[in-house]
C-alpha positions as semicolon CSV with decimal commas, in nm:
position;residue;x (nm);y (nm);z (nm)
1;X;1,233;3,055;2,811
2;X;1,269;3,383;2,654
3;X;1,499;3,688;2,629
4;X;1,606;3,888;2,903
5;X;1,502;4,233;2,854
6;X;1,718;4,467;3,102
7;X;2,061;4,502;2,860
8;X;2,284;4,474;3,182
9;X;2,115;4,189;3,333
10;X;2,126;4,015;2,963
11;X;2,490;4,063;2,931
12;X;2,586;3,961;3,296
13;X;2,415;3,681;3,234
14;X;2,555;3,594;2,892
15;X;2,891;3,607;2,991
16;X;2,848;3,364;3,291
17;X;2,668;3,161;3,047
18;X;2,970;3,191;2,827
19;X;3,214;3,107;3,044
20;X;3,015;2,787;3,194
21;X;2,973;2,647;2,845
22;X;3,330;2,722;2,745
23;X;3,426;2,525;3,055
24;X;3,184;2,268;2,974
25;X;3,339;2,233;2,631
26;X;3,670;2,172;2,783
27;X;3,589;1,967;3,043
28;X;3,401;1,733;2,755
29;X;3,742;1,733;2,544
30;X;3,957;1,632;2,808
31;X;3,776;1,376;3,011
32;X;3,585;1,226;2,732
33;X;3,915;1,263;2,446
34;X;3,650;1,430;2,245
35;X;3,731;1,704;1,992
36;X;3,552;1,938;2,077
37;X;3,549;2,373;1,875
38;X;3,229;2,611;2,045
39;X;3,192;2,923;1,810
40;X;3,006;3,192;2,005
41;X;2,970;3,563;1,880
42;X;2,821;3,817;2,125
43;X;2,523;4,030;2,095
44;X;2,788;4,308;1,951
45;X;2,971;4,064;1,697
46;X;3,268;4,007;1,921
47;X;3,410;3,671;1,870
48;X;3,477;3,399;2,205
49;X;3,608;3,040;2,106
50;X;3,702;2,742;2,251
51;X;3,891;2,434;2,053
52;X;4,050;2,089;2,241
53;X;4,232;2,115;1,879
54;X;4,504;2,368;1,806
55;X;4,352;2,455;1,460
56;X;4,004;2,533;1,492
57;X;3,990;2,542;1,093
58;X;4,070;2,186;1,114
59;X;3,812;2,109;1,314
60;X;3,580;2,316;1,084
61;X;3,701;2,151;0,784
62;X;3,615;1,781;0,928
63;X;3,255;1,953;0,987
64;X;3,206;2,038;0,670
65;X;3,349;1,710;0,487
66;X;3,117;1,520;0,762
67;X;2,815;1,758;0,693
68;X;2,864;1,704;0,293
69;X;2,906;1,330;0,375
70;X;2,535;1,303;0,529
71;X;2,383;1,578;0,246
72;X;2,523;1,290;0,010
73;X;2,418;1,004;0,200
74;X;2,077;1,227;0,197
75;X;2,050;1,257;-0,184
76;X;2,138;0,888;-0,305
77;X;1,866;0,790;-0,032
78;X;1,624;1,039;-0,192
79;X;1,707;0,890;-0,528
80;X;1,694;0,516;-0,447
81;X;1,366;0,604;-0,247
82;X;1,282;0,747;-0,590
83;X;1,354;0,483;-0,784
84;X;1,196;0,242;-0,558
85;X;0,883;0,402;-0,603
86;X;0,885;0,431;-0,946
87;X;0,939;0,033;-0,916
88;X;0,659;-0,004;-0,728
89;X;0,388;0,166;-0,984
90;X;0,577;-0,052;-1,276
91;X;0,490;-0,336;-1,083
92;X;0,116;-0,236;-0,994
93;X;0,051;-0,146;-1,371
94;X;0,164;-0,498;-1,427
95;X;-0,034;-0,645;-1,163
96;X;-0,341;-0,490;-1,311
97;X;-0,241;-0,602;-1,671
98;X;-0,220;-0,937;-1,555
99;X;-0,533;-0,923;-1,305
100;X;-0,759;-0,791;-1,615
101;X;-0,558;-1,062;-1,864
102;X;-0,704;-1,331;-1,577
103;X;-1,072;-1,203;-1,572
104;X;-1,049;-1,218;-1,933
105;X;-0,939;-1,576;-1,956
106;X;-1,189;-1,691;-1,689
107;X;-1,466;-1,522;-1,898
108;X;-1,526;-1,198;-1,736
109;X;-1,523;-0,869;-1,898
110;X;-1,536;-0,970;-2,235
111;X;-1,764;-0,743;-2,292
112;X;-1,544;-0,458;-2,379
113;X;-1,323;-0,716;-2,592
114;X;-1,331;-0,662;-2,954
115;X;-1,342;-1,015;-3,192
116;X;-0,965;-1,020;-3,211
117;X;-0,929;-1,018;-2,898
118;X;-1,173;-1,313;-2,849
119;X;-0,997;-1,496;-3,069
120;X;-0,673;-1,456;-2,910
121;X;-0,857;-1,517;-2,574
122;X;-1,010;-1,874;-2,726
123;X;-0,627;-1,957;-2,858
124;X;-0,490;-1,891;-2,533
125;X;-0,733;-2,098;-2,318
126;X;-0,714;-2,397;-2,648
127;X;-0,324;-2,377;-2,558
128;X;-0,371;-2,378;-2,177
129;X;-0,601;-2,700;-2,237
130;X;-0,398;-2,933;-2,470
131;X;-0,093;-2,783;-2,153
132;X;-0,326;-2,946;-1,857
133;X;-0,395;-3,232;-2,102
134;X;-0,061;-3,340;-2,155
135;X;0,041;-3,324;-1,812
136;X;-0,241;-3,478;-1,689
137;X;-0,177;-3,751;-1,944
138;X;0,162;-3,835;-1,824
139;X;0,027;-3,794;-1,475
140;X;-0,128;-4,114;-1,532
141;X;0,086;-4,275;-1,782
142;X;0,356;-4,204;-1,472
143;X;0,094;-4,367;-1,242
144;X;-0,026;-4,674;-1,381
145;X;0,366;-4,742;-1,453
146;X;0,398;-4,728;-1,137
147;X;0,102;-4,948;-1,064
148;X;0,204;-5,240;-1,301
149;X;0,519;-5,261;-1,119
150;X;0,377;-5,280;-0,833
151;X;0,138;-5,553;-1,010
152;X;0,462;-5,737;-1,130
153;X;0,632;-5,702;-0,806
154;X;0,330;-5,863;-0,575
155;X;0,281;-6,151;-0,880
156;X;0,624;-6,225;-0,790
157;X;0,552;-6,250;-0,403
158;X;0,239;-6,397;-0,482
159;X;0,406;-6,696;-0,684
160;X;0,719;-6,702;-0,435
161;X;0,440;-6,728;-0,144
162;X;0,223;-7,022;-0,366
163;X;0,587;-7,204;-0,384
164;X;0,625;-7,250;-0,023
């Protein structure tokens, strides 16, 4: 599509135009209860309207309060998008802090760890230990509980059975 060159022909042609969206417009408000304003300024600045409401500034005005409504809705999505990726690289600094504090603790890349450090590393792991030894301790202090009940409980058959 492009412009129509010959000024007669363009004018003929925007005025059926006009007209034909006009009646669109109005055929839109009334069979679909639709409010409906078309704004259309010719080629020569003169003004043609069309509004199913009797103030056309009212329909304007709900345009702009919608309009502002979605630039809002725009900027606090902008801002939370923001934020959320400002979350994200907190949480992948963390993940490599932790990563590196795990290759530390199972022994790799000491090397650039000063004696402090190792030190902390050993008291860590020394901690960790006497942890998994404790639990694993009342593991089977829970178990063999379990199993000396069990002992007691098929004694008991046992002697109920002998009985008989």
């Amino acid at each position: 599509m492009r412009r129509i060159e010959n000024a007669t022909s363009r004018q003929v042609t925007f005025s059926k135009r006009r007209t034909g969206l006009l009646k669109k417009a109005h055929e839109l408000s009334v069979l679909c209860d639709a409010e409906v304003t078309v704004i259309i300024f010719s080629q020569k600045g003169r003004l043609y309207e069309f509004s199913s409401n009797s103030e056309i500034r009212k329909t304007i005005d709900r345009y702009r309060k919608s309009a502002n409504d979605a630039d809002t809705y725009q900027a606090k999505m902008e801002q939370h998008i923001l934020h959320l990726k400002q979350e994200t690289m907190d949480m992948e600094r963390k993940i490599e802090l932790l990563e590196v504090s795990l290759r530390k603790l199972s022994g790799q890349c000491l090397g650039s760890c000063s004696i402090d450090e190792i030190h902390m590393i050993g008291d860590q792991l020394e901690r960790s230990l006497s942890s998994v030894r404790a639990r694993k301790a009342q593991l089977f202090n829970d178990q063999i509980q379990q199993l000396q009940a069990k002992e007691r409980s098929l004694k008991e058959e046992n002697a109920t059975l002998l009985a008989k």
